[in-house]
PAVEX-785371 format. One line per field, with one value per residue (C-alpha): residue number from 0; residue in one letter; z, y, x. Coordinates in nm, 4 decimals, decimal comma. Layout:
BEGIN
pos <- [NUM  ...] $
code <- [A  ...] $
w <- [Z  ...] $
v <- [Y  ...] $
u <- [X  ...] $
//
This chain:
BEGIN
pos <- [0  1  2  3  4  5  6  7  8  9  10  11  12  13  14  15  16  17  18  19  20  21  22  23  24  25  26  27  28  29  30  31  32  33  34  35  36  37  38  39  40  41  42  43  44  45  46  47  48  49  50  51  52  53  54  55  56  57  58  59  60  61  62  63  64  65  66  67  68  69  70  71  72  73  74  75  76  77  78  79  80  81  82  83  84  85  86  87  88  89  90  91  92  93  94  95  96  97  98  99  100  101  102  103  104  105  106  107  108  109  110  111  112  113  114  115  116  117  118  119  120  121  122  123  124  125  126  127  128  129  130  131  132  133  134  135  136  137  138  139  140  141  142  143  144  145  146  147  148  149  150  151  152  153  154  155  156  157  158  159  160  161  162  163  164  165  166  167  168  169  170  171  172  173  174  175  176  177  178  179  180  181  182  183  184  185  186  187  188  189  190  191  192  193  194  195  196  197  198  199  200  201  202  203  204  205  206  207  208  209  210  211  212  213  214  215  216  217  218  219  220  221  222  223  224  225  226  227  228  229  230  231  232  233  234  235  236  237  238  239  240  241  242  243  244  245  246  247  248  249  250  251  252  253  254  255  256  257  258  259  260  261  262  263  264  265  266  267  268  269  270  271  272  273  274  275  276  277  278  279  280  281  282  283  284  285  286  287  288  289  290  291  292  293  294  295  296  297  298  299  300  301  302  303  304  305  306  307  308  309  310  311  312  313  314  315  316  317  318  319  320  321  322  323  324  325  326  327  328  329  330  331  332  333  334  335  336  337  338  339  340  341  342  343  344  345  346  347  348  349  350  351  352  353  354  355  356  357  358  359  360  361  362  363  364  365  366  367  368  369  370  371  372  373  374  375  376  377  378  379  380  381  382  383  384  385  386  387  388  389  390  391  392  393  394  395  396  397  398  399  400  401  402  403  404  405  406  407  408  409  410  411  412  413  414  415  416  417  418  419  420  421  422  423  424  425  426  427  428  429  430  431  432  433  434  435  436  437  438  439  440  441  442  443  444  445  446  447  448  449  450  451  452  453  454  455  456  457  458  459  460  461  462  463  464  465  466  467  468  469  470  471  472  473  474  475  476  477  478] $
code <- [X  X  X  X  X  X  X  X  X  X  X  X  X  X  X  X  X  X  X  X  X  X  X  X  X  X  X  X  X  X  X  X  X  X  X  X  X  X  X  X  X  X  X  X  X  X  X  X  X  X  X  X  X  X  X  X  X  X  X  X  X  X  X  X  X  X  X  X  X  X  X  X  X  X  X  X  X  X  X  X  X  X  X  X  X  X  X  X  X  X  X  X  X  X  X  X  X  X  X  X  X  X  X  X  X  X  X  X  X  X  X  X  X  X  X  X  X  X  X  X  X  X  X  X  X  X  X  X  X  X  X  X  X  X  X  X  X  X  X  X  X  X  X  X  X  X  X  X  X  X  X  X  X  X  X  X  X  X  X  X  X  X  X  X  X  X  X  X  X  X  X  X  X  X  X  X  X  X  X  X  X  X  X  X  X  X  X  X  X  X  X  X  X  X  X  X  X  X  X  X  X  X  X  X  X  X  X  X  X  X  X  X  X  X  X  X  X  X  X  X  X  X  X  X  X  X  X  X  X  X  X  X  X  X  X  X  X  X  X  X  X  X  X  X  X  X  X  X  X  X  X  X  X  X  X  X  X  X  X  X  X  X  X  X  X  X  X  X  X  X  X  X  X  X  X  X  X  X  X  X  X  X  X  X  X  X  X  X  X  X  X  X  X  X  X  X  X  X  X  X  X  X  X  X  X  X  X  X  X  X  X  X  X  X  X  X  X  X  X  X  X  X  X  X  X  X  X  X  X  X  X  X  X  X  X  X  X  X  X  X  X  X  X  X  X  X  X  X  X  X  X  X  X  X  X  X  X  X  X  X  X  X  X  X  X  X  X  X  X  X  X  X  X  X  X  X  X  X  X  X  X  X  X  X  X  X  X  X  X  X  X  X  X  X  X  X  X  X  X  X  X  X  X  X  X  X  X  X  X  X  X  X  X  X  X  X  X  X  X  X  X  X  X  X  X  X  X  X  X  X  X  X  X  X  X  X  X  X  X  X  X  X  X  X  X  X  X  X  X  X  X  X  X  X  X  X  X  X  X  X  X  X  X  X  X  X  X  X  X  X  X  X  X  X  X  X  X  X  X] $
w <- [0,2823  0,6306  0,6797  0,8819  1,2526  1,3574  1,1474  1,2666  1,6561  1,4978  1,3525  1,6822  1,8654  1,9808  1,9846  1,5637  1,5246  1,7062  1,5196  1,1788  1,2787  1,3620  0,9671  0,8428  1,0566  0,8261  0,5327  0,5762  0,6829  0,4261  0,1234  0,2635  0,2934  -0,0252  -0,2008  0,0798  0,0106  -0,3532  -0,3784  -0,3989  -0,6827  -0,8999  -0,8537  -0,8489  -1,0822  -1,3412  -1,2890  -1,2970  -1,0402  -0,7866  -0,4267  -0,3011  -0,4693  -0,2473  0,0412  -0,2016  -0,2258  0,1746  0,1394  -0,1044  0,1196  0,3696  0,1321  0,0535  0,4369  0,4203  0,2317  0,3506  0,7622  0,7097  0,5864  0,6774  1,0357  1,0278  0,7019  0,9702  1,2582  1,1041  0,9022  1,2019  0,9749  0,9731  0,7481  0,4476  0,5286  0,5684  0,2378  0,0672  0,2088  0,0890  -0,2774  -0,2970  -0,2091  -0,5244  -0,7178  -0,5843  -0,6939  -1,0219  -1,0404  -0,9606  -1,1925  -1,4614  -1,3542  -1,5905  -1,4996  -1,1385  -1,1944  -1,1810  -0,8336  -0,6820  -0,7550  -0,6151  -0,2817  -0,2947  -0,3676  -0,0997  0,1309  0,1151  0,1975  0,4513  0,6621  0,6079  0,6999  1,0159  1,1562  1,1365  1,2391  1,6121  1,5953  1,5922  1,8029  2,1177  1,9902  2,1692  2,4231  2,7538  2,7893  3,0107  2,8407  2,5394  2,6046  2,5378  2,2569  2,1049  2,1499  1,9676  1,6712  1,6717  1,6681  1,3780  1,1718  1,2467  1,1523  0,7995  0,8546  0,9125  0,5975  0,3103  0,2628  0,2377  0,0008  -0,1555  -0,2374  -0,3810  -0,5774  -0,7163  -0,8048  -0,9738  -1,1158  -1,1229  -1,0451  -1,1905  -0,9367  -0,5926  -0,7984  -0,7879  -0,4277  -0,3450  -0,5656  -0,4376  -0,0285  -0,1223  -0,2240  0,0308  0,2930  0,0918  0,1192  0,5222  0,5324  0,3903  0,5389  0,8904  0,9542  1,1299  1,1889  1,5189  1,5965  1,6014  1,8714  2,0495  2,0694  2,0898  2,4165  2,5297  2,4877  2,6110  2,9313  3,1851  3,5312  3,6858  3,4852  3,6577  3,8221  3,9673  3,9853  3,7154  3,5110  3,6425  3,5366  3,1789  3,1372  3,3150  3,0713  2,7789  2,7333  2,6253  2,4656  2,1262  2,0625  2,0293  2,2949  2,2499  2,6292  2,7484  2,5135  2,6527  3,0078  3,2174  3,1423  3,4782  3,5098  3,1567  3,0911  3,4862  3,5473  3,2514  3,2281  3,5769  3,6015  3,2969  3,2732  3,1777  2,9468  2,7996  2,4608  2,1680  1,8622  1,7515  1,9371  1,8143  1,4292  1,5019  1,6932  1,6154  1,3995  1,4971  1,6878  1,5166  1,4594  1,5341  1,9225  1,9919  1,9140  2,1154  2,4488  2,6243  2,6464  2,3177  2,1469  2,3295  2,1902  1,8628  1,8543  2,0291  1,7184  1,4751  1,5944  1,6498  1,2899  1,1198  1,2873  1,1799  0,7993  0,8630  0,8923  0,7182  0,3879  0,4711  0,6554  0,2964  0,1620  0,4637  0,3782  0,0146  0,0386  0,3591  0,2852  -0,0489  0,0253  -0,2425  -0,1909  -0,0697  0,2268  0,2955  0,3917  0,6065  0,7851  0,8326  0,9020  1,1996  1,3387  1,2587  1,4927  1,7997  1,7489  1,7399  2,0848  2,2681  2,1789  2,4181  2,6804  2,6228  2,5960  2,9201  3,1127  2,9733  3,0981  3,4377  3,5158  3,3987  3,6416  3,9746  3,8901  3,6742  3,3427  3,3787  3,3848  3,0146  2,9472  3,1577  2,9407  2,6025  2,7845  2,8876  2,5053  2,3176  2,5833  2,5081  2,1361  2,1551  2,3004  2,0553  1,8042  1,8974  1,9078  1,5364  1,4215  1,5895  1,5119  1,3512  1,1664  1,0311  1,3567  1,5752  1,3194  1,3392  1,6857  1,7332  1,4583  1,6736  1,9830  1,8218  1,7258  2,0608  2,2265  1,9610  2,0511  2,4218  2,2623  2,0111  2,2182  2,5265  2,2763  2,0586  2,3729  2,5365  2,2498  2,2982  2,7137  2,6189  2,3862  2,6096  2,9486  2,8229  2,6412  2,3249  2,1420  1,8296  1,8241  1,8518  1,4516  1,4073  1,7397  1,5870  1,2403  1,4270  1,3931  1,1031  1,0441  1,2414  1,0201  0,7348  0,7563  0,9438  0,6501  0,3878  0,5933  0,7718  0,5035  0,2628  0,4659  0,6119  0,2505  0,1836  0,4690  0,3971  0,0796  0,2302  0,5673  0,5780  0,8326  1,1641  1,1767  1,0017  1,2939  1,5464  1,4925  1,3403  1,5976  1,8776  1,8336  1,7668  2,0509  2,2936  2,1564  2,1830  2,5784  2,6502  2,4810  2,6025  2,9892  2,9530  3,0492  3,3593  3,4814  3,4650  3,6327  3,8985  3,9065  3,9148  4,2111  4,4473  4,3132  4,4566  4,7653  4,8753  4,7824  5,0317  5,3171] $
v <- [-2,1204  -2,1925  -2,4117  -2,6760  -2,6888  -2,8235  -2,5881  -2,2831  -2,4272  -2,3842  -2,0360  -1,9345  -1,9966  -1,6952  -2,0211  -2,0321  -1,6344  -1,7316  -2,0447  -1,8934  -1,5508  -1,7605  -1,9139  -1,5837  -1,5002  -1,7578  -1,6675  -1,2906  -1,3913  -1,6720  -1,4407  -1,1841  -1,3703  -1,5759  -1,3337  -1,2173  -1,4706  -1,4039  -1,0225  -0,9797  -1,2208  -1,0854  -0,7512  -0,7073  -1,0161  -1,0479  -0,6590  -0,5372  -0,2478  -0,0749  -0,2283  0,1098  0,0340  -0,2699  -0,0121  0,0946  -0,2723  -0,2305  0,1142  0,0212  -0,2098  0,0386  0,2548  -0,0082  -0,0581  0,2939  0,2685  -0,0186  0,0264  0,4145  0,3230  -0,0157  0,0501  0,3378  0,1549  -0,2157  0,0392  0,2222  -0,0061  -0,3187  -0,5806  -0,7909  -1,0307  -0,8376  -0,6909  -1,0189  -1,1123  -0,8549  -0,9088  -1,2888  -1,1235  -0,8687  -1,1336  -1,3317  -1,0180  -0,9702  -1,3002  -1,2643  -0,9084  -1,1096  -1,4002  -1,2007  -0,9835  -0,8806  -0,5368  -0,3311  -0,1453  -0,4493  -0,5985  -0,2557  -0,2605  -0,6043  -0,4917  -0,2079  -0,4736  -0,6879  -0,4214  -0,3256  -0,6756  -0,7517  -0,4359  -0,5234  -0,8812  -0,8158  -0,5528  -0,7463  -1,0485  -0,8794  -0,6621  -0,9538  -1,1647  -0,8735  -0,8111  -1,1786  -1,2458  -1,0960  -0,7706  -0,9363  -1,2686  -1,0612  -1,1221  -1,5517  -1,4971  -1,2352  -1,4155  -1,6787  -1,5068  -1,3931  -1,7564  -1,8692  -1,5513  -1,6895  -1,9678  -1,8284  -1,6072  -1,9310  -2,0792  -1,7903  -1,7734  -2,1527  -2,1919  -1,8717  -1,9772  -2,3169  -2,2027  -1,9452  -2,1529  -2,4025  -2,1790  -1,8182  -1,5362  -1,7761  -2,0153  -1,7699  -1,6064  -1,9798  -2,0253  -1,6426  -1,7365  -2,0650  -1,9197  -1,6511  -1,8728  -2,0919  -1,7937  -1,6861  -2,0400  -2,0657  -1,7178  -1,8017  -2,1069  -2,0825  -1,7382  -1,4918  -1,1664  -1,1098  -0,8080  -1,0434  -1,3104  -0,9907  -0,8694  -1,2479  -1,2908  -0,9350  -1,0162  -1,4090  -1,3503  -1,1326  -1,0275  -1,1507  -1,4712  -1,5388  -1,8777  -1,8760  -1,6162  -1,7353  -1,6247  -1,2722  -1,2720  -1,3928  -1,0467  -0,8142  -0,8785  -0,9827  -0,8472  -0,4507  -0,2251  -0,1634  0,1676  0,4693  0,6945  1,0590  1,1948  0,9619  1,0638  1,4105  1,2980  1,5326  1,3980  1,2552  1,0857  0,9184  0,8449  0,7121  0,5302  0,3981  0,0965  -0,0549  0,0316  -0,1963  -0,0906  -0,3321  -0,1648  -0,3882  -0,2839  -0,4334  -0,4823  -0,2322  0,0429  -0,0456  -0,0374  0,3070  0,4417  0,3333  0,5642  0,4779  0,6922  0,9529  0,7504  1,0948  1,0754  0,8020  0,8160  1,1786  0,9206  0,8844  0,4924  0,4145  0,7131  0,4658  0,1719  0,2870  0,4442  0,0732  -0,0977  0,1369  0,1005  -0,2878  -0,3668  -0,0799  -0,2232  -0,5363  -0,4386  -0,2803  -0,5998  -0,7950  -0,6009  -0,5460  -0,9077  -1,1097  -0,8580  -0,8895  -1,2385  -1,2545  -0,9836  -1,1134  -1,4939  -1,5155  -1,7491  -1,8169  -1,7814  -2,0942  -2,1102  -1,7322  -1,8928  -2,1503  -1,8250  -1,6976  -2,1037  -2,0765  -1,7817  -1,8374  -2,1681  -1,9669  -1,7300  -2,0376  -2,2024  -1,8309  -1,6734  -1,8535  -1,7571  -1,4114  -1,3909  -1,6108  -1,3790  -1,0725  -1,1905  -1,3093  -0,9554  -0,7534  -0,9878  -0,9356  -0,6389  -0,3984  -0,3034  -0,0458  -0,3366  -0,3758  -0,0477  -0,0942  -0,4617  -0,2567  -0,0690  -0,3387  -0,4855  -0,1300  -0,2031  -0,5583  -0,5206  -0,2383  -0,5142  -0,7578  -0,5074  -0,4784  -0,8320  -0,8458  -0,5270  -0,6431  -0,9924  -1,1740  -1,4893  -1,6197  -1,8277  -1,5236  -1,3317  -1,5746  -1,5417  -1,1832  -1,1590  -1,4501  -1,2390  -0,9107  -1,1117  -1,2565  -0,9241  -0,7216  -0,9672  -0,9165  -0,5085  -0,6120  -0,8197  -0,5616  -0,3356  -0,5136  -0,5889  -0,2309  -0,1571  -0,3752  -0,3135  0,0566  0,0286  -0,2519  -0,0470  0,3304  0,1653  0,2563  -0,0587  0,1549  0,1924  -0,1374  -0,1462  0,2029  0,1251  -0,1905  0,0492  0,2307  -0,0705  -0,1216  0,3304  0,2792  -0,0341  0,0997  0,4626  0,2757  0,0606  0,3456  0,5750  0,3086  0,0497  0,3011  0,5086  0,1823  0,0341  0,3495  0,3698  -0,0111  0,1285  0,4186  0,3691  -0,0350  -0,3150  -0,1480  0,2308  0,1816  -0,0897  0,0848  0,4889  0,3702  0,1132  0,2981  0,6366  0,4342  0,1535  0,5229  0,7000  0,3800  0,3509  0,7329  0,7655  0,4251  0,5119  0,8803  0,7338  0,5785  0,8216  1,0692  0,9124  0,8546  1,2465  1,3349  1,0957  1,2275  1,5751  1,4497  1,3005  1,6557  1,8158  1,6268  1,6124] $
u <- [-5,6690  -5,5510  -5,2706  -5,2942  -5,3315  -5,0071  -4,8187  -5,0309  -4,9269  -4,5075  -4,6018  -4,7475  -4,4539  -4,2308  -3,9742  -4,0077  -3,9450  -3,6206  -3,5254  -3,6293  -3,4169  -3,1055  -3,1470  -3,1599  -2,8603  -2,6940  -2,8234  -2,7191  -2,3740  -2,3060  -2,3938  -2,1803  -1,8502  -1,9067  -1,6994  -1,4657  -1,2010  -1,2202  -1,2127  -0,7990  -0,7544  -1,1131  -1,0272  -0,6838  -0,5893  -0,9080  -1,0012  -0,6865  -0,8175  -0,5868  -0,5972  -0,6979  -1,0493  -1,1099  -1,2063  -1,5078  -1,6465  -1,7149  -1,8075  -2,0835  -2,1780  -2,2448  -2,4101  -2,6720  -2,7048  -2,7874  -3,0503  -3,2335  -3,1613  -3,2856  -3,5946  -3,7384  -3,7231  -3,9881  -4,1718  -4,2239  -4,3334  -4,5395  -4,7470  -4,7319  -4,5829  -4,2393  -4,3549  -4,2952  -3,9694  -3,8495  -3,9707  -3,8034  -3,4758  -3,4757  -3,6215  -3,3425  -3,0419  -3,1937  -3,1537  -2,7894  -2,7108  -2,7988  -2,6384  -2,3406  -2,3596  -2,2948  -2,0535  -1,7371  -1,6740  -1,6017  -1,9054  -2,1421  -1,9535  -2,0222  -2,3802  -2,3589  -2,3073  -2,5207  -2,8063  -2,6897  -2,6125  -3,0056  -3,0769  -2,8519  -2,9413  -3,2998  -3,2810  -3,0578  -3,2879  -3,5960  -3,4283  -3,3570  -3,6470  -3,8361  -3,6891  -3,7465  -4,0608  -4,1883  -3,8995  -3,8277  -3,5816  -3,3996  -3,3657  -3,2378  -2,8272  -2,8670  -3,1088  -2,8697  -2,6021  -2,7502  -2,8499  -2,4741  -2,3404  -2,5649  -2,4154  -2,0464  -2,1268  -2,2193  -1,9240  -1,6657  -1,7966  -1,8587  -1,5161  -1,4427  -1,7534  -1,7370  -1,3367  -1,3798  -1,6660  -1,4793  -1,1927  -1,4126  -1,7034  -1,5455  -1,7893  -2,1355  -2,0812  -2,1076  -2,3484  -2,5110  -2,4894  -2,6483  -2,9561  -3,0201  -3,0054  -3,2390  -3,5233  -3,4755  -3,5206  -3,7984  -3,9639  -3,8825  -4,0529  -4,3319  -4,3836  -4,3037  -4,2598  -4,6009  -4,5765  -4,4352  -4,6364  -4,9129  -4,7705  -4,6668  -5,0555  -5,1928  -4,9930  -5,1371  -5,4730  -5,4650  -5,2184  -5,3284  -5,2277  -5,5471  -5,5463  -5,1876  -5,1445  -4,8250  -4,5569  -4,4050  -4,7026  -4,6539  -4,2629  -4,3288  -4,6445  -4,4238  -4,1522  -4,3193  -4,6649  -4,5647  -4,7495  -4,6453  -4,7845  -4,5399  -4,5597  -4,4551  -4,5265  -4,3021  -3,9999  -4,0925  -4,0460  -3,7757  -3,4208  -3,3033  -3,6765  -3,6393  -3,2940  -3,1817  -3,5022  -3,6511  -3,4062  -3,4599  -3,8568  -4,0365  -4,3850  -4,6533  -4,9574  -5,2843  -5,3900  -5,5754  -5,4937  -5,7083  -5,5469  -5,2262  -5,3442  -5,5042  -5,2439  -4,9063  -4,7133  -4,3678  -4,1605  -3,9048  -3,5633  -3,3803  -3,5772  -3,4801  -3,1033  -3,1205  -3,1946  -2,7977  -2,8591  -2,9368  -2,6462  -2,4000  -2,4762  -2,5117  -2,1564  -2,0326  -2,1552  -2,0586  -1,7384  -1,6898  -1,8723  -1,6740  -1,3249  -1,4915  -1,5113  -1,2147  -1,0071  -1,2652  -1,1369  -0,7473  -0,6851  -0,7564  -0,4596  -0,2507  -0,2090  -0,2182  0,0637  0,2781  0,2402  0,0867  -0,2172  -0,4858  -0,8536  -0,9226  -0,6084  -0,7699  -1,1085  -0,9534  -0,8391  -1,2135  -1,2977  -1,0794  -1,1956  -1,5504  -1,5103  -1,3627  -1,6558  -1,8868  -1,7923  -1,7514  -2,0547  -2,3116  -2,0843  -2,0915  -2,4584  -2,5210  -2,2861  -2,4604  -2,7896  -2,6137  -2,4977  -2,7481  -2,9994  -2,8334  -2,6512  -2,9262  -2,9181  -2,6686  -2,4143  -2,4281  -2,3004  -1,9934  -1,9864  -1,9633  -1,6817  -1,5077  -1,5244  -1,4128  -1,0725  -1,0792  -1,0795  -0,8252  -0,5810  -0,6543  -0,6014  -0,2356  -0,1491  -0,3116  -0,1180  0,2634  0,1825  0,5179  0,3462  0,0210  -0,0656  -0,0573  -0,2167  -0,5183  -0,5247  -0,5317  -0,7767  -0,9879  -0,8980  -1,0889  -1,4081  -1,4585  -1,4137  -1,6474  -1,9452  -1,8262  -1,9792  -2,2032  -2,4281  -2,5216  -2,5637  -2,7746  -2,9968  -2,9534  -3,2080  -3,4945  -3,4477  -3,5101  -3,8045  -3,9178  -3,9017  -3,9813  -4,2817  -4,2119  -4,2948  -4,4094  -4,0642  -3,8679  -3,7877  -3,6478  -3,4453  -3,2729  -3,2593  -2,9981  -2,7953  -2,7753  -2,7500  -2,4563  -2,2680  -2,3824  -2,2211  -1,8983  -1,8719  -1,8942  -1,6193  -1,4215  -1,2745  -1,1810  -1,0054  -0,7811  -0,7207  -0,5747  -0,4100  -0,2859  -0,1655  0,0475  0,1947  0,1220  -0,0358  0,0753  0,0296  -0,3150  -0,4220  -0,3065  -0,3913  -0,7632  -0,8391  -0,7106  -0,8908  -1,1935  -1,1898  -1,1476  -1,4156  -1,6786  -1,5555  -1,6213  -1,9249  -2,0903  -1,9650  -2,1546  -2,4853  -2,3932  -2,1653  -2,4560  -2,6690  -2,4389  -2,4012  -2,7520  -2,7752  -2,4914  -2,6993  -2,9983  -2,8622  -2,6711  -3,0247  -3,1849  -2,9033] $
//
């Protein structure tokens, strides 16, 4: 049974995959933070379980995120579909929820956020995979940045909700809450959601170059209409052609839907990590989630320890934040797209640098910082300047699937992601509740965040700067 036309006009909009992947956004973020105001007082009050163990919450996190990022990224590319990946994210935070409603024991709130880690690394990946699948490379900073404000905005009010329900339900009534938003996703899915994939091929096969009207026209195929079958000649393309080119020279390719079917088998995750531009990135955002998680899991303590704030006052920490987060994040995306269109995509790799020295800053003042207001802010301080990483990063993906036309590949790209805050969630938070433990607040901040927010700025600028190399090479060859 078809459904009717005016709803098949909304699912065929690249406009809805957008909308529908900001709600998700939500949804991901709000189940997440339900339970981060609450986790001092249920573990370390009802549990009775050492503070050191609140590091292995987050870490089992990660190890869900694992699991579901490693896999779903070549199981969507290589069977063509979003749709169902979607649908089992929404499934599996239903699951989590109840998982949760009836926890008593550690045991149970670990496997918790296993379940939920699975989900949410799902869920996030298709939700950007998506989105570049219909949209522009060079639209992708805005549209990112987007997605990233409707997941603060779940991240400013988990805690709140996740805190009052705690306080007036105990562990049944977040368990409540998780339940209820994973139907409801699984409901918008179904209902409003098509498979990307197919808009992607439907605007292939109905736009053409010679059906162009106005130049306008001609922008929207070049950027848009992209082949998504994998490509293996091009990923073994000589070095200094691939990596220094690829990014500034999009390539527009006409198939079928039938040739993608028969001949997209999704592209190696491992290949595509090997390419310079994408291995930066992916150690940017392992970074800025991982510091993310990392403060995420000790700030809750920080202030239950230095001030002695109950869950609720906690969340009004997060709600704070969350709201600086809110109003910033257009901005960042808008500028993204600003400099990467007059000054070349290179420019967001010198952005994510700029960030990893941003955040580094912020996490000083958040480390030295004497009281709870300037706490706040240098916690506010690191979130703006993450997303001023996350978000080039996020779109340095679908530029390089987009331009090296390897569309086969756009899922396992945005996998990397998630590879990347899983594994920084499984080795970060652990390591900097113990370190919380031992040597306290400041020495923890500052070693961790330092020798991370260097790394990220080295390894994101060794792209560019070889490319810059191989061109003075090039030019003294031919002088």
């Amino acid at each position: 049974m078809k459904p009717p036309l005016i709803l098949q006009n909304i699912r065929n909009k690249p406009a809805t995959i957008w909308a529908t992947s900001a709600a998700i956004a939500l949804v991901n973020r709000l189940i997440y933070t339900l339970t981060i105001a609450c986790i001092p007082d249920l573990l370390q009050r009802s549990m009775q379980v050492p503070r050191a163990s609140n590091g292995i919450i987050t870490a089992a996190f990660g190890i869900g995120g694992l699991l579901g990022g490693g896999t779903i990224g070549y199981i969507s590319d290589r069977f063509q579909t979003r749709l169902i990946p979607q649908l089992t994210a929404a499934f599996l935070y239903v699951v989590a929820g109840i998982v949760f409603f009836f926890s008593k024991q550690f045991y149970q709130i670990v496997i918790f956020r296993v379940i939920l880690g699975v989900a949410s690394s799902i869920a996030d990946t298709m939700l950007f995979t998506t989105v570049a699948d219909v949209y522009p490379a060079k639209l992708l900073g805005f549209k990112m940045a987007v997605l990233f404000v409707f997941d603060n905005i779940g991240n400013m009010m988990g805690p709140i909700l996740g805190g009052k329900a705690y306080e007036k339900m105990g562990v049944g009534g977040i368990g409540i809450i998780a339940m209820g938003l994973g139907v409801a996703e699984m409901l918008m899915i179904l209902v409003f959601v098509r498979n990307s994939l197919d808009i992607r091929r439907s605007l292939t096969r109905c736009i053409t170059v010679s059906q162009a009207t106005s130049a306008s026209d001609v922008l929207v195929i070049e950027s848009t209409v992209v082949s998504s079958v994998p490509s293996s000649s091009d990923l073994e393309k000589p070095a200094a052609v691939k990596d220094c080119v690829s990014l500034d020279t999009p390539s527009v390719l006409e198939s079928t839907g039938a040739e993608d079917n028969d001949r997209a088998q999704g592209v190696p995750v491992w290949r595509i990590l090997l390419k310079l531009q994408v291995l930066g990135p992916t150690v940017s955002i392992f970074v800025a989630t991982g510091l993310q998680s990392v403060i995420e899991t000790v700030f809750p303590l920080r202030l239950f320890d230095r001030f002695g704030y109950s869950p609720e006052v906690i969340g009004v920490a997060f709600l704070i934040v969350g709201g600086i987060l809110i109003l910033a994040m257009p901005l960042v995306g808008w500028l993204n797209d600003k400099a990467v269109s007059r000054l070349g995509e290179h420019m967001r790799y010198y952005m994510i640098s700029l960030g990893a020295l941003f955040m580094l800053v912020s996490l000083v003042v958040t480390a030295v910082a004497p009281s709870y207001s300037v706490l706040v802010f240098g916690y506010a301080m690191f979130g703006v300047t993450s997303m001023v990483a996350i978000v080039p990063a996020q779109s340095a993906f679908g530029d390089f699937i987009n331009a090296s036309d390897e569309g086969g590949g756009m899922a396992q790209a945005f996998s990397l992601a998630w590879l990347a805050e899983g594994l920084a969630n499984i080795v970060l938070p652990p390591a900097a509740s113990g370190l919380y433990a031992t040597v306290g607040w400041l020495p923890m901040l500052l070693a961790l965040g330092g020798g991370l927010c260097v790394a990220c700025a080295v390894a994101v600028m060794a792209f560019p700067l070889r490319c810059i190399w191989r061109s003075r090479q090039e030019s003294r060859q031919v002088n």
